[in-house]
MARSE-638173 format. One record per residue (C-alpha): x, y, z; residue in one letter. Coordinates in pm, whole numbers. Layout:
BEGIN
       X       Y       Z  type
       X       Y       Z     A
...
This chain:
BEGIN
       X       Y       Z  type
     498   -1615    -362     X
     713   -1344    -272     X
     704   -1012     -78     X
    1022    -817    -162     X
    1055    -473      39     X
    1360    -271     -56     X
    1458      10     152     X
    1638     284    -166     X
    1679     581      79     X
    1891     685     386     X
    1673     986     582     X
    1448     726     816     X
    1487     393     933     X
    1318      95     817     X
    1214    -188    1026     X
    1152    -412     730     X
    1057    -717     940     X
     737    -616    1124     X
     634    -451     807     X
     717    -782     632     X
     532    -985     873     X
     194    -764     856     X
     177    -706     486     X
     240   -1119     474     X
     -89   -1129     712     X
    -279    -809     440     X
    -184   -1056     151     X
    -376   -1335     302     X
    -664   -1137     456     X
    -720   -1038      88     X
    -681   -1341     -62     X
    -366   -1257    -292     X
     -56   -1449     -83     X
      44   -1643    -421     X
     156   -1315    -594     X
     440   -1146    -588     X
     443    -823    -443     X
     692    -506    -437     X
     721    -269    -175     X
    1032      -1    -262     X
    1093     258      66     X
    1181     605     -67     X
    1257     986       8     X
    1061    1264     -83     X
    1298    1350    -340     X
    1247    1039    -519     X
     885     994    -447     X
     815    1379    -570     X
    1054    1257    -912     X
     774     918    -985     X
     486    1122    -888     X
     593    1390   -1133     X
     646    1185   -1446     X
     371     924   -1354     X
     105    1127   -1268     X
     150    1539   -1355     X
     181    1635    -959     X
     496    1805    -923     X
     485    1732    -487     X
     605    1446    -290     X
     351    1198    -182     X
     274     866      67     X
     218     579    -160     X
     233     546    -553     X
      81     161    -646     X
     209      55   -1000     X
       5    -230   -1063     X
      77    -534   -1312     X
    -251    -605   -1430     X
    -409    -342   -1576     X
    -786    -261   -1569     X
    -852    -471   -1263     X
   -1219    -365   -1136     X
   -1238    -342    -736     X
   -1246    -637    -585     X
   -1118    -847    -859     X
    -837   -1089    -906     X
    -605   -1086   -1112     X
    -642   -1406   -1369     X
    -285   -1552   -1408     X
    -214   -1678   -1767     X
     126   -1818   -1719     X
     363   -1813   -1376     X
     482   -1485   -1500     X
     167   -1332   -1440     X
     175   -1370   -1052     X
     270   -1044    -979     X
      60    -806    -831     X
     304    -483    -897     X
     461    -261    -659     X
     424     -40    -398     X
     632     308    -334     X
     571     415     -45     X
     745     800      59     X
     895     726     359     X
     999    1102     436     X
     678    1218     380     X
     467     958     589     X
     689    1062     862     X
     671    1399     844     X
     263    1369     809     X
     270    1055    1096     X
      70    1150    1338     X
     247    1166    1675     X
      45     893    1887     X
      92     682    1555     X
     327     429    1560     X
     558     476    1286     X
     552      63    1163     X
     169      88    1166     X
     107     408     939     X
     358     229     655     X
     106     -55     698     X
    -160     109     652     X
     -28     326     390     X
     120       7     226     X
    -223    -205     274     X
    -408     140      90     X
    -128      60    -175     X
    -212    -283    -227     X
    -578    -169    -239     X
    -469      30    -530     X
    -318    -341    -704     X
    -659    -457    -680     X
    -856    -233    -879     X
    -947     -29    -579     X
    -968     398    -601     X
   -1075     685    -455     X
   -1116     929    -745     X
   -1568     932    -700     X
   -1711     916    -360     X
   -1885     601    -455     X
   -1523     424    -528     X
   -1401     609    -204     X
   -1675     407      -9     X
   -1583      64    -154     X
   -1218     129     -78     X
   -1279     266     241     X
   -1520     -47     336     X
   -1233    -282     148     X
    -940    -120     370     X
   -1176    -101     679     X
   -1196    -506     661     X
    -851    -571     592     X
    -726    -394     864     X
    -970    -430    1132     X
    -883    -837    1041     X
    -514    -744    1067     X
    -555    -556    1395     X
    -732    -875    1567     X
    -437   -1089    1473     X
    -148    -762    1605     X
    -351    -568    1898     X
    -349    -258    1679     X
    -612       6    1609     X
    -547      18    1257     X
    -772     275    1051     X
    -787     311     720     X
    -536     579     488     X
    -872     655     273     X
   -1113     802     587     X
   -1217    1128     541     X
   -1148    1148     200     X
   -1536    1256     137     X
């Protein structure tokens, strides 16, 4: 199905191509290629605005995941009841603010994949909010990427280290 990455802001450039092409490769790694999938590219302004109303932080963030199917336990796939439901949910990922955190050996294409594939994580039930969720995400994004990085050449580590 479809991977639709819109770019809403002006303040950094998107290469949406490679970032196409390697969150095509996450979506099979994890199994999930025959959903759709949104991936919206904002500022801080606008990522500070979601995270606000969506989640009582008034600060700009890296990713926000909105996910379709609600109540989706780590791991698990979403069960399609009709074509409609082969959506995943989307991704906003604070463009600004990943830059300004980026570290500056990072290339700037791999931290939004990472940051996007930690997003995706978040689609599939996947969170960080007890240290034993932490360690199944960490171990879940660990995979994906390390899978991803045979197929690029990358060193890909996961958004979630360190978090505990």
């Amino acid at each position: 199905m479809s991977l639709v990455i819109k770019n809403l802001q002006r303040v950094v450039p998107i290469r949406r191509v490679p970032l196409r092409r390697k969150m095509d490769l996450v979506r099979s790694i994890l199994g999930v290629k025959k959903f759709d999938l949104g991936i919206i590219c904002v500022d801080n302004k606008t990522i500070q605005n979601i995270n606000r109303i969506y989640r009582n932080k008034n600060v700009p963030t890296d990713v926000l995941s909105f996910s379709f199917h609600e109540n989706l336990k780590a791991g698990e796939f979403p069960q399609p009841h009709s074509p409609d439901d082969y959506n995943l949910g989307d991704i906003f990922l604070g463009v600004e603010y990943i830059l300004q955190h980026c570290r500056e050996s990072g290339d700037y294409c791999d931290v939004l994949t990472v940051t996007a594939t930690h997003g995706l994580c978040h689609l599939l039930g996947f969170t960080h909010s007890s240290k034993a969720e932490w360690q199944k995400m960490y171990n879940q994004e660990k995979l994906v990427l390390e899978e991803l990085s045979r197929y690029t050449g990358a060193r890909l580590q996961p958004l979630s280290r360190g978090l505990y």
